[in-house]
GULOVO-607015 format. One record per atom (N, C-alpha, C): z negated, y negated, x negated; atom name; residue in three letters; residue number from 1. Coordinates in Angstrom, 3 decimals, m for minus. Each point is the difference from the previous one (the first is absolute). Layout:
<atom w="Z" v="Y" u="X" atom="CA" rest="Ala" nr="NUM"/>
...
This chain:
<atom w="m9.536" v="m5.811" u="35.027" atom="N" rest="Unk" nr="1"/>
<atom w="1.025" v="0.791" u="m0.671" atom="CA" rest="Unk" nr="1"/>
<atom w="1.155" v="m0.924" u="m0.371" atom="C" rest="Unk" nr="1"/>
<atom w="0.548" v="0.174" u="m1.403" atom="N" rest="Unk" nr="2"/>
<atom w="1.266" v="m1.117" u="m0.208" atom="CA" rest="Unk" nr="2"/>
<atom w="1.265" v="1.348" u="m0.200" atom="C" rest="Unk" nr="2"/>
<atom w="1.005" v="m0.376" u="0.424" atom="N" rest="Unk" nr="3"/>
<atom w="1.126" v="0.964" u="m0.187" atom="CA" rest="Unk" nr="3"/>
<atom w="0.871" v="m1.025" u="m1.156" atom="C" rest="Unk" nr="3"/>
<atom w="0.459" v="0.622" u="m0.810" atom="N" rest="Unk" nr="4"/>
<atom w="0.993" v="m0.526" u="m0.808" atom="CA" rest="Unk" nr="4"/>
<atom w="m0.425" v="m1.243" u="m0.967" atom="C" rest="Unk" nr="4"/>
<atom w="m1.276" v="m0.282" u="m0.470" atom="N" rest="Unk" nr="5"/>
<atom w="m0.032" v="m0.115" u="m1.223" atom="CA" rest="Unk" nr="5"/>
<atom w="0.703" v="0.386" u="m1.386" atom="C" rest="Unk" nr="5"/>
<atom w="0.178" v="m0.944" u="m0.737" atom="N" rest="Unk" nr="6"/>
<atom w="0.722" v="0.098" u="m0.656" atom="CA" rest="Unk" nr="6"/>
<atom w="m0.600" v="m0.537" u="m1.372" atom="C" rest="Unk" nr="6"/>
<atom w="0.073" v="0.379" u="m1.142" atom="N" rest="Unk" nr="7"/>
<atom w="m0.616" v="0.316" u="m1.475" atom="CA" rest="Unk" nr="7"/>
<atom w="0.711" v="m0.573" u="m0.915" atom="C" rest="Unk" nr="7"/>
<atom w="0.594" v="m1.037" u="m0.704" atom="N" rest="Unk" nr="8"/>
<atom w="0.695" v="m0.054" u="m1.052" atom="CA" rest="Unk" nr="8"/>
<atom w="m0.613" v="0.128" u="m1.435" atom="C" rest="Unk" nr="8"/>
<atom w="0.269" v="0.793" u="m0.619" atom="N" rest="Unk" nr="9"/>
<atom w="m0.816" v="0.327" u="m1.248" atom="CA" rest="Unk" nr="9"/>
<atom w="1.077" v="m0.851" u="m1.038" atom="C" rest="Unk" nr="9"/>
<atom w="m0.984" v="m0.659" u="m0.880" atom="N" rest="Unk" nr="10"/>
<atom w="1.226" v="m1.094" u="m0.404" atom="CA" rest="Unk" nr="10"/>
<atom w="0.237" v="0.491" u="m1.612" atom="C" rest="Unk" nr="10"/>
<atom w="m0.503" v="0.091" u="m0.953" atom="N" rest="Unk" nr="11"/>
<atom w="0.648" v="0.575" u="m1.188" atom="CA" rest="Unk" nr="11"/>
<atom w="m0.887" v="0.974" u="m1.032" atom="C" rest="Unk" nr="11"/>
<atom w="m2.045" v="m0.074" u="0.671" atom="N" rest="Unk" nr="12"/>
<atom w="m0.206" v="0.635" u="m1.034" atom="CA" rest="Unk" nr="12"/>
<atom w="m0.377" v="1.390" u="0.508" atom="C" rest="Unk" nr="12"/>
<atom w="m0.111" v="1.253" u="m0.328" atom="N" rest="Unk" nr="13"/>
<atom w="m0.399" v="1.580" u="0.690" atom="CA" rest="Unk" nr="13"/>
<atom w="m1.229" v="0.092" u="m0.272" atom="C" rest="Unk" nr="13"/>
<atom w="m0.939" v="0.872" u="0.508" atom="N" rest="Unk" nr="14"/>
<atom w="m1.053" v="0.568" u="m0.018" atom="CA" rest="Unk" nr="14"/>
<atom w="m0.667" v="0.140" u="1.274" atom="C" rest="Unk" nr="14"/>
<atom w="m1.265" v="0.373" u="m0.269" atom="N" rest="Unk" nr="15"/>
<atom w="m0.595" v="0.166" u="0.987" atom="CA" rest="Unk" nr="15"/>
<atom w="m1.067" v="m1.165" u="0.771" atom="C" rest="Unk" nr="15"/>
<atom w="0.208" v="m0.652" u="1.786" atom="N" rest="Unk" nr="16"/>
<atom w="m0.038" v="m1.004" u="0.209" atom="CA" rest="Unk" nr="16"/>
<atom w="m1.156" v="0.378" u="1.335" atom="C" rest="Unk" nr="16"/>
<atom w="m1.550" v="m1.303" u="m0.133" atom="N" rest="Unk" nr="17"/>
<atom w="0.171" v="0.417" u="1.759" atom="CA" rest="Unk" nr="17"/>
<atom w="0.303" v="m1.220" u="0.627" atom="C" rest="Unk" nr="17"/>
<atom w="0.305" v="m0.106" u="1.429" atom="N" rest="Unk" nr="18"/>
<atom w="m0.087" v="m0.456" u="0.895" atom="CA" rest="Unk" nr="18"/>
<atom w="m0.662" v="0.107" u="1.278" atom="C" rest="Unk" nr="18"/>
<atom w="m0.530" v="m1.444" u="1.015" atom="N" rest="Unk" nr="19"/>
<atom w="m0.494" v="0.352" u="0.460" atom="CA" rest="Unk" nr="19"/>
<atom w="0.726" v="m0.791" u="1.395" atom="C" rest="Unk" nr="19"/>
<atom w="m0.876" v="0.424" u="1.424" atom="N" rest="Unk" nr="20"/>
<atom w="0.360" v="m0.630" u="0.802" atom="CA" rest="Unk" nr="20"/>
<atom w="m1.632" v="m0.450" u="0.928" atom="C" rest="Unk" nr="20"/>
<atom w="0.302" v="m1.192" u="0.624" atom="N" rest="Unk" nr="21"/>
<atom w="m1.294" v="m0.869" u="0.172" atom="CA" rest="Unk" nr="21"/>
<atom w="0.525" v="m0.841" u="1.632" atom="C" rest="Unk" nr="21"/>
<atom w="m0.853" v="0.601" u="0.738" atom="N" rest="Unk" nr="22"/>
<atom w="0.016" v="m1.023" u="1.115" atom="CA" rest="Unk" nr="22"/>
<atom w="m1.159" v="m0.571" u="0.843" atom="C" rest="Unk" nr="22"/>
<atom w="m0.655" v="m0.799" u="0.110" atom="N" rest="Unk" nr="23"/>
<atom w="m1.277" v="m0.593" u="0.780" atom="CA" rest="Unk" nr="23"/>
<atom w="m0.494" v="0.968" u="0.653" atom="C" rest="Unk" nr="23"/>
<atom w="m1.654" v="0.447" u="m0.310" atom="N" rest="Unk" nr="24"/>
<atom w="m0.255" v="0.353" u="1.056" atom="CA" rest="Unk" nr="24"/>
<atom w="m0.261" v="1.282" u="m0.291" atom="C" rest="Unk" nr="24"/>
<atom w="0.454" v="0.639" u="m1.288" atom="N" rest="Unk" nr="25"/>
<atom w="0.699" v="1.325" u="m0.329" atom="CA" rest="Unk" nr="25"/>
<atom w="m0.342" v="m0.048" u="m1.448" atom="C" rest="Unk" nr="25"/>
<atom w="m0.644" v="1.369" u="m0.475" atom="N" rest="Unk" nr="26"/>
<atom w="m0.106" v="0.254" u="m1.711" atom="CA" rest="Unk" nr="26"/>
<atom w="1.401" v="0.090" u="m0.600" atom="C" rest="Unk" nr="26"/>
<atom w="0.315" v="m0.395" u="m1.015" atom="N" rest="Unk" nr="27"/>
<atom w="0.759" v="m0.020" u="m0.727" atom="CA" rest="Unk" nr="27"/>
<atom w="0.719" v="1.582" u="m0.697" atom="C" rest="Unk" nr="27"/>
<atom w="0.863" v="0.273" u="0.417" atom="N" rest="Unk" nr="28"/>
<atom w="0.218" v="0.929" u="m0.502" atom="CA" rest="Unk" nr="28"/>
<atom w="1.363" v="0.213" u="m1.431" atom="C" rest="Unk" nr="28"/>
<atom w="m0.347" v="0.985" u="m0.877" atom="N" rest="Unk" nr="29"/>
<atom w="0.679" v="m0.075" u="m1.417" atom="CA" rest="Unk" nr="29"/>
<atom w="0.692" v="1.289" u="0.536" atom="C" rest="Unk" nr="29"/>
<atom w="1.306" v="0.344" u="m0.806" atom="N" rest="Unk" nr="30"/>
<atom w="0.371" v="1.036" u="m0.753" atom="CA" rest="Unk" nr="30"/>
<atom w="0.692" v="m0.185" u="m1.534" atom="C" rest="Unk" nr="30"/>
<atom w="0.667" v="1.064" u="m0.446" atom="N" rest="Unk" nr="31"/>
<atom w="0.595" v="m0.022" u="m1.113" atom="CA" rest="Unk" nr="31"/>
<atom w="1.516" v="0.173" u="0.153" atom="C" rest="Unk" nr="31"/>
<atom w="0.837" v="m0.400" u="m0.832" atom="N" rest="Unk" nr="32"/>
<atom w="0.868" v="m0.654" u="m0.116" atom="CA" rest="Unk" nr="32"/>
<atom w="1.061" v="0.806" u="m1.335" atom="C" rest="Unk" nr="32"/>
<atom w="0.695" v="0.842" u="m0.523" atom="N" rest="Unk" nr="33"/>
<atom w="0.370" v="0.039" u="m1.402" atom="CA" rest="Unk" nr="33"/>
<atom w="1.511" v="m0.263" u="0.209" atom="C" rest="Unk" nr="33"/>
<atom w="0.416" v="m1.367" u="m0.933" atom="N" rest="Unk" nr="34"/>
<atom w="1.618" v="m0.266" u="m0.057" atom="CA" rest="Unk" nr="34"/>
<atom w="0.342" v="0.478" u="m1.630" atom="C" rest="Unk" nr="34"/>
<atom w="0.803" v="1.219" u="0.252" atom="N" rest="Unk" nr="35"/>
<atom w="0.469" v="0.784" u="m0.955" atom="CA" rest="Unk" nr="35"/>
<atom w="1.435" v="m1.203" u="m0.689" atom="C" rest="Unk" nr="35"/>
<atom w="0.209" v="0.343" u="m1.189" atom="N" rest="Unk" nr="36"/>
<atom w="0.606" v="m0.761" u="m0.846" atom="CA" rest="Unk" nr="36"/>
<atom w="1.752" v="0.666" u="0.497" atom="C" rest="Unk" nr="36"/>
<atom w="0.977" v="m0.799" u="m0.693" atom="N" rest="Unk" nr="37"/>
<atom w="1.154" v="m0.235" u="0.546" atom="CA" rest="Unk" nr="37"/>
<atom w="0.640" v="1.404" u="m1.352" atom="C" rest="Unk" nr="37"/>
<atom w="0.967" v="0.089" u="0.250" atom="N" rest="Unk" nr="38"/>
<atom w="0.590" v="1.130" u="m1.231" atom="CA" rest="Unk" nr="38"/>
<atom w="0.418" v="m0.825" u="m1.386" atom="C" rest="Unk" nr="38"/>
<atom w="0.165" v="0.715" u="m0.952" atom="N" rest="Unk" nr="39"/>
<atom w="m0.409" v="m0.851" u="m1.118" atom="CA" rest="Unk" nr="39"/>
<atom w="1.560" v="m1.089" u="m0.032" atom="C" rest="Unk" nr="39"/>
<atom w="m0.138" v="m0.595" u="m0.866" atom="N" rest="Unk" nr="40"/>
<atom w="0.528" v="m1.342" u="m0.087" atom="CA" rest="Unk" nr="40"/>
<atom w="0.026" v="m0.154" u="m1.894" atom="C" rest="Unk" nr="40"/>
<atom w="m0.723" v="0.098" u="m0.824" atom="N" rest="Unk" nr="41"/>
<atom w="m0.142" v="m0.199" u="m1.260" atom="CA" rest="Unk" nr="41"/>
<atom w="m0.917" v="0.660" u="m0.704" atom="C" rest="Unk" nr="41"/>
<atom w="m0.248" v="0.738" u="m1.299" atom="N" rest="Unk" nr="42"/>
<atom w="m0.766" v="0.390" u="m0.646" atom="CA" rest="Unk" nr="42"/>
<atom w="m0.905" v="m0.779" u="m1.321" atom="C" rest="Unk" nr="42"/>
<atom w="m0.820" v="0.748" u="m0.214" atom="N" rest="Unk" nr="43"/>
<atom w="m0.407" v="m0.991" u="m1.637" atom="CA" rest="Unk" nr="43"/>
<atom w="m1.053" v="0.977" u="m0.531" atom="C" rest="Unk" nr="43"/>
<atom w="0.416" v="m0.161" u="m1.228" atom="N" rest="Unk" nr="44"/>
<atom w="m0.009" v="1.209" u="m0.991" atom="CA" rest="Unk" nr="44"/>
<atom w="m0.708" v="m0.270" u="m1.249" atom="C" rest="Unk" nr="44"/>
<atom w="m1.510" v="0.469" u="0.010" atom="N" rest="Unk" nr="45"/>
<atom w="m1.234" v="m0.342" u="m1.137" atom="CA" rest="Unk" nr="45"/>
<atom w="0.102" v="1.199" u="m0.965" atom="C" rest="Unk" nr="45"/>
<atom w="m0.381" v="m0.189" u="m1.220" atom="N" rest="Unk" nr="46"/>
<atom w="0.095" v="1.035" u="m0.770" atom="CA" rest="Unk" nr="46"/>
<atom w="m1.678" v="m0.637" u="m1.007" atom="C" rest="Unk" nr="46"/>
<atom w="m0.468" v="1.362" u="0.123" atom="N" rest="Unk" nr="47"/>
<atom w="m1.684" v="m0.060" u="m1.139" atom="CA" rest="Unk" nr="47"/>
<atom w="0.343" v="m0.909" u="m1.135" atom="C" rest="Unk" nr="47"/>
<atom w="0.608" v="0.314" u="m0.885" atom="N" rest="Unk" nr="48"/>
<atom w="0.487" v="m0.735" u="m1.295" atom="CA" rest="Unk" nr="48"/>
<atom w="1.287" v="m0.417" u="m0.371" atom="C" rest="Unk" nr="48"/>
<atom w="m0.065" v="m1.259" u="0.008" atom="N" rest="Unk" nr="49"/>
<atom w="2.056" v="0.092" u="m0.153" atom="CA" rest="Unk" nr="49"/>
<atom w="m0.090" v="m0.227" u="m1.781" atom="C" rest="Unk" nr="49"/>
<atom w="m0.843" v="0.538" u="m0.529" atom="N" rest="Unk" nr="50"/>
<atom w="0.336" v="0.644" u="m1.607" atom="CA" rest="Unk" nr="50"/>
<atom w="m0.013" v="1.281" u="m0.412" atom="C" rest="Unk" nr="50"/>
<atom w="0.830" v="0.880" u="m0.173" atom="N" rest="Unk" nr="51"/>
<atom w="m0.195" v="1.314" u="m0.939" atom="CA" rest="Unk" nr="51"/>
<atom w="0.413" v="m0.224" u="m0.886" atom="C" rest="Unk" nr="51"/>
<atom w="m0.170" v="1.355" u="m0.939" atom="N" rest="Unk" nr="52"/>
<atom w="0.125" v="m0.183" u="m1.223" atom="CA" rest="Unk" nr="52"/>
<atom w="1.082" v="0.930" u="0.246" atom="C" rest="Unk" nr="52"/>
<atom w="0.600" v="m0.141" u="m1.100" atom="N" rest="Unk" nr="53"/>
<atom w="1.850" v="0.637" u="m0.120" atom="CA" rest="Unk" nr="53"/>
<atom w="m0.528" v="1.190" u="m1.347" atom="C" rest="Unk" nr="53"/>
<atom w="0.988" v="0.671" u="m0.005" atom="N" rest="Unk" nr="54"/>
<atom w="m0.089" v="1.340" u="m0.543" atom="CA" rest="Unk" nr="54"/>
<atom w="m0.811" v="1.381" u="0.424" atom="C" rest="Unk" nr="54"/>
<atom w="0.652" v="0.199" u="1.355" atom="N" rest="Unk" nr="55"/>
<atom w="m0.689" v="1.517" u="0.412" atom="CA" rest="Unk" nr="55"/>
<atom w="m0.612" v="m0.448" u="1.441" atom="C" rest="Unk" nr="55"/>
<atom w="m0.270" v="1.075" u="0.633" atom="N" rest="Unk" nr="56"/>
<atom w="m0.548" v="m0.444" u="1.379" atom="CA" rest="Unk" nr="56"/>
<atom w="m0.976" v="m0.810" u="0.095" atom="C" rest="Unk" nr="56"/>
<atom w="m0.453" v="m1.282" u="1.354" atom="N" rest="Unk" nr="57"/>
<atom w="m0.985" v="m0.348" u="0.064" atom="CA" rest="Unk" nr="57"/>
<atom w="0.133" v="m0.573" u="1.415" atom="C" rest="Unk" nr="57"/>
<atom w="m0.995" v="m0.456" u="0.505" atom="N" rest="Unk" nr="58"/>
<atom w="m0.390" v="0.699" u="1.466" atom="CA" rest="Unk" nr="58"/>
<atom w="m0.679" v="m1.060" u="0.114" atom="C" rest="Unk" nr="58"/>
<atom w="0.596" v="m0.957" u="1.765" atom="N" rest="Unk" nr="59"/>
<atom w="m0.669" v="m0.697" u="0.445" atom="CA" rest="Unk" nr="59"/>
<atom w="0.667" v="m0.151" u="1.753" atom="C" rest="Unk" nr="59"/>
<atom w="m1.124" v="m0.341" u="0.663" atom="N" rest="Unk" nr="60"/>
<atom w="0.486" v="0.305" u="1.408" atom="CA" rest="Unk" nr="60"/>
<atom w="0.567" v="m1.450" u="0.677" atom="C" rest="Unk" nr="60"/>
<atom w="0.833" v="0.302" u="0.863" atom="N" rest="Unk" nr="61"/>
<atom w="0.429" v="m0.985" u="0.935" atom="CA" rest="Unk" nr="61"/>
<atom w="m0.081" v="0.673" u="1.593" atom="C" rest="Unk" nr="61"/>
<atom w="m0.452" v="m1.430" u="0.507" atom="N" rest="Unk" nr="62"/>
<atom w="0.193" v="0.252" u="1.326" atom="CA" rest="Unk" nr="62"/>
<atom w="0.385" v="m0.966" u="0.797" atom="C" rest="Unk" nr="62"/>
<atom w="1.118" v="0.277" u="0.684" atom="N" rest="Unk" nr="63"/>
<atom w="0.473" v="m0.459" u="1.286" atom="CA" rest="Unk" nr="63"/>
<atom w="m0.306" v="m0.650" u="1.289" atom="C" rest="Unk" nr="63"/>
<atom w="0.000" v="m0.696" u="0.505" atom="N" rest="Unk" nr="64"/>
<atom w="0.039" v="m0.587" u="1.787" atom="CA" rest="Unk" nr="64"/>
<atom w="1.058" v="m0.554" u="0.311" atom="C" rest="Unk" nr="64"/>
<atom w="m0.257" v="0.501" u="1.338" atom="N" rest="Unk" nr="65"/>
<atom w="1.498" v="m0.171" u="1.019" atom="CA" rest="Unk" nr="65"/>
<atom w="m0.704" v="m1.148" u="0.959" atom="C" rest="Unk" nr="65"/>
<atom w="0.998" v="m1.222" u="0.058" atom="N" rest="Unk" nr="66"/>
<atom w="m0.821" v="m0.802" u="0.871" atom="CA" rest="Unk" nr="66"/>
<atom w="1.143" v="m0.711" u="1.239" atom="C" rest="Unk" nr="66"/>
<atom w="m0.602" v="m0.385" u="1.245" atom="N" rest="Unk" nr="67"/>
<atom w="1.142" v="m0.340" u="1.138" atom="CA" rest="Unk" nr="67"/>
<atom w="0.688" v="m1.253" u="m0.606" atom="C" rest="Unk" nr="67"/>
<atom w="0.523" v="m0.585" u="0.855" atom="N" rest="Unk" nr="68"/>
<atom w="0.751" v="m1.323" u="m0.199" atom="CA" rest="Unk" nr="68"/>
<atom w="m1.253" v="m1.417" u="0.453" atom="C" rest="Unk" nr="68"/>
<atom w="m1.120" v="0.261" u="0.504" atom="N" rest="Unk" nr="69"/>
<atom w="m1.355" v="m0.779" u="m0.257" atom="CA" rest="Unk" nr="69"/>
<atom w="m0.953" v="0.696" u="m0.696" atom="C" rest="Unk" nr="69"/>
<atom w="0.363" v="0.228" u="m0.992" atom="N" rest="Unk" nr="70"/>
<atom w="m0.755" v="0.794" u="m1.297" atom="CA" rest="Unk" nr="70"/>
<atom w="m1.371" v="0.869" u="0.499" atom="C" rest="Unk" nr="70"/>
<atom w="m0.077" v="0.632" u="0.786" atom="N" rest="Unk" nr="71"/>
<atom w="m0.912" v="1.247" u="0.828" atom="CA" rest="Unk" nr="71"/>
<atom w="0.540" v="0.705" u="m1.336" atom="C" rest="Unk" nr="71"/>
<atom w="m1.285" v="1.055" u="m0.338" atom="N" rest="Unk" nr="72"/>
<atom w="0.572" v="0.943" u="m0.464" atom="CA" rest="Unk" nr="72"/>
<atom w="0.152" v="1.210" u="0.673" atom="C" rest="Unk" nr="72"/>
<atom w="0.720" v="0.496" u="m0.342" atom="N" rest="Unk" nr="73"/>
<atom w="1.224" v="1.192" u="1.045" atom="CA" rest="Unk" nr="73"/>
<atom w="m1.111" v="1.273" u="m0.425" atom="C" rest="Unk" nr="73"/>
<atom w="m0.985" v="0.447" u="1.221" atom="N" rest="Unk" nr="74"/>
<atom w="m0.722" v="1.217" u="m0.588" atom="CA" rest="Unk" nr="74"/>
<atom w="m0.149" v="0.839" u="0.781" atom="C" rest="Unk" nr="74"/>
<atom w="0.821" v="m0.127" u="1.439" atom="N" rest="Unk" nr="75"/>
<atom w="0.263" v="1.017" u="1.117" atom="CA" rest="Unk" nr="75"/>
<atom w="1.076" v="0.675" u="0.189" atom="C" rest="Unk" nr="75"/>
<atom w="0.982" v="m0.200" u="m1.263" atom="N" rest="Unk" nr="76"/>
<atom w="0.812" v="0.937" u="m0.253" atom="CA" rest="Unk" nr="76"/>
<atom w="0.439" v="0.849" u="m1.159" atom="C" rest="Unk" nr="76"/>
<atom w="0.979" v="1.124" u="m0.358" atom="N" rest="Unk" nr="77"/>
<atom w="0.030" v="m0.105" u="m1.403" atom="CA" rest="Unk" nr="77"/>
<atom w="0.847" v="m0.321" u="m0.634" atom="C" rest="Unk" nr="77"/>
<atom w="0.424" v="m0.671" u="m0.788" atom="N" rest="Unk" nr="78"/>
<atom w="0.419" v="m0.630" u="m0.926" atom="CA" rest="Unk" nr="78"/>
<atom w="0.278" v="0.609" u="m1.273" atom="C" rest="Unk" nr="78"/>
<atom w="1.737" v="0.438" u="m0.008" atom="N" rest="Unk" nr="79"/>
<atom w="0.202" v="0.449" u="m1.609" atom="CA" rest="Unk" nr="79"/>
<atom w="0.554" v="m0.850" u="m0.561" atom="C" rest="Unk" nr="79"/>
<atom w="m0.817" v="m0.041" u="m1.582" atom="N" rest="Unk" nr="80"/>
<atom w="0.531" v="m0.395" u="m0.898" atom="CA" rest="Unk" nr="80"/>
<atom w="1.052" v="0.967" u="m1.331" atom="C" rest="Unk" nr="80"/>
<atom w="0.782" v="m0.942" u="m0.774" atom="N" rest="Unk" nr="81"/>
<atom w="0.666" v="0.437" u="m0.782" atom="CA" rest="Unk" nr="81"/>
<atom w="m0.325" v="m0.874" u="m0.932" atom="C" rest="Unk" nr="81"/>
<atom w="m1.198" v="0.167" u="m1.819" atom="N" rest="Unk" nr="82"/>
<atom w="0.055" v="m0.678" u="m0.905" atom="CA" rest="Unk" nr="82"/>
<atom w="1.494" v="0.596" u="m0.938" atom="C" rest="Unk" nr="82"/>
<atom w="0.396" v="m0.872" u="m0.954" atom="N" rest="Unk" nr="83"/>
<atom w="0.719" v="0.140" u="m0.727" atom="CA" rest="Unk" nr="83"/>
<atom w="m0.040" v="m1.239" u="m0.862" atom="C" rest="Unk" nr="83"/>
<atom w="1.346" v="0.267" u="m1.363" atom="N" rest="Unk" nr="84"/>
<atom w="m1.116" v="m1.257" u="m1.103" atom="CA" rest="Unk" nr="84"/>
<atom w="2.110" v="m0.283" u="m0.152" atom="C" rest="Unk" nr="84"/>
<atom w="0.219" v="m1.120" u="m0.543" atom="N" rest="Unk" nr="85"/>
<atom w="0.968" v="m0.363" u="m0.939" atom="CA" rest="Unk" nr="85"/>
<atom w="m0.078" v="0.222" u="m1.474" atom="C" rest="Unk" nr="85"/>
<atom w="m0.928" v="0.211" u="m0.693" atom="N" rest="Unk" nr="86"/>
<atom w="m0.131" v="m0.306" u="m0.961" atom="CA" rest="Unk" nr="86"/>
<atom w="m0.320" v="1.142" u="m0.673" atom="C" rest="Unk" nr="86"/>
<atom w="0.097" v="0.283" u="m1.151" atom="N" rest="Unk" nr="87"/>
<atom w="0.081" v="1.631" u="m1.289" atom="CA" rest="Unk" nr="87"/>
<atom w="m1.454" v="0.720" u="0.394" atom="C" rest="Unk" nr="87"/>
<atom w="m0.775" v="0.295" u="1.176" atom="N" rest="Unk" nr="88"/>
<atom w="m0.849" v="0.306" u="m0.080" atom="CA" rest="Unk" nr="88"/>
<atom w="0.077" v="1.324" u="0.876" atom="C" rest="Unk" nr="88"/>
<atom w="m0.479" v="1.087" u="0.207" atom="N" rest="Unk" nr="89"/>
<atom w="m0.186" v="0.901" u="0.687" atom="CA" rest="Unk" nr="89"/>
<atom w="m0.908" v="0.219" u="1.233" atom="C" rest="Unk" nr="89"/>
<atom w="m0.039" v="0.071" u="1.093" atom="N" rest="Unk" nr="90"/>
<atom w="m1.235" v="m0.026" u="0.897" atom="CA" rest="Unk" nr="90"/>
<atom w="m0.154" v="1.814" u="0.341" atom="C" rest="Unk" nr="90"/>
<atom w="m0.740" v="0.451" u="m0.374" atom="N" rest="Unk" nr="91"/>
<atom w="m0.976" v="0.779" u="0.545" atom="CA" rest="Unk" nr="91"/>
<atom w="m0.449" v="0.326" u="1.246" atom="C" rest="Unk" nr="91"/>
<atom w="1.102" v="1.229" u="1.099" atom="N" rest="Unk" nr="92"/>
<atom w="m0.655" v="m0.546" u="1.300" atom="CA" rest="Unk" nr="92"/>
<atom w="m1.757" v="1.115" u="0.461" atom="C" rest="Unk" nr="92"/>
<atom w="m0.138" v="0.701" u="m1.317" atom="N" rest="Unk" nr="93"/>
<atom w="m1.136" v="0.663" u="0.362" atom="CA" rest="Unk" nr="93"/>
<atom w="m1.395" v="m1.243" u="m0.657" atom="C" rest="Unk" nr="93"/>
């Protein structure tokens, strides 16, 4: 039996196993999941960065929220707010 082991999970999340091994003795595994840190930065893809101008037209973007060691942030939720600078209208339906 070990008391007080100790784990440092160093920057990337997911799901991990580990095992522990001593002479003499089968090796035994479990599983491991180091959940990601709260977000830190976003980045923002869009289907086509061309429309055509005059009248509606329709293309999707999507979002990720990622920690400060670029995990992406997917165990929590995360709102966003798009908005544009520029003469264009966004559509939030």
């Amino acid at each position: 039996k070990f008391n007080g082991v100790n784990i440092k999970a160093k920057k990337k999340s997911g799901d991990f196993v580990y095992r522990a091994e001593a002479i003499g003795f089968p090796t035994e595994y479990d599983d491991l999941y180091v959940h990601p840190l709260i977000a830190d930065h976003i980045s923002i893809e869009s289907k086509s960065n061309v429309i055509p101008a005059g009248g509606y037209a329709n293309t999707e973007f999507t979002a990720y929220a990622y920690d400060k060691h670029d995990n992406l942030v997917n165990n929590t939720g995360t709102n966003f707010t798009i908005s544009t600078t520029s003469k264009i209208e966004i559509d939030p339906n």
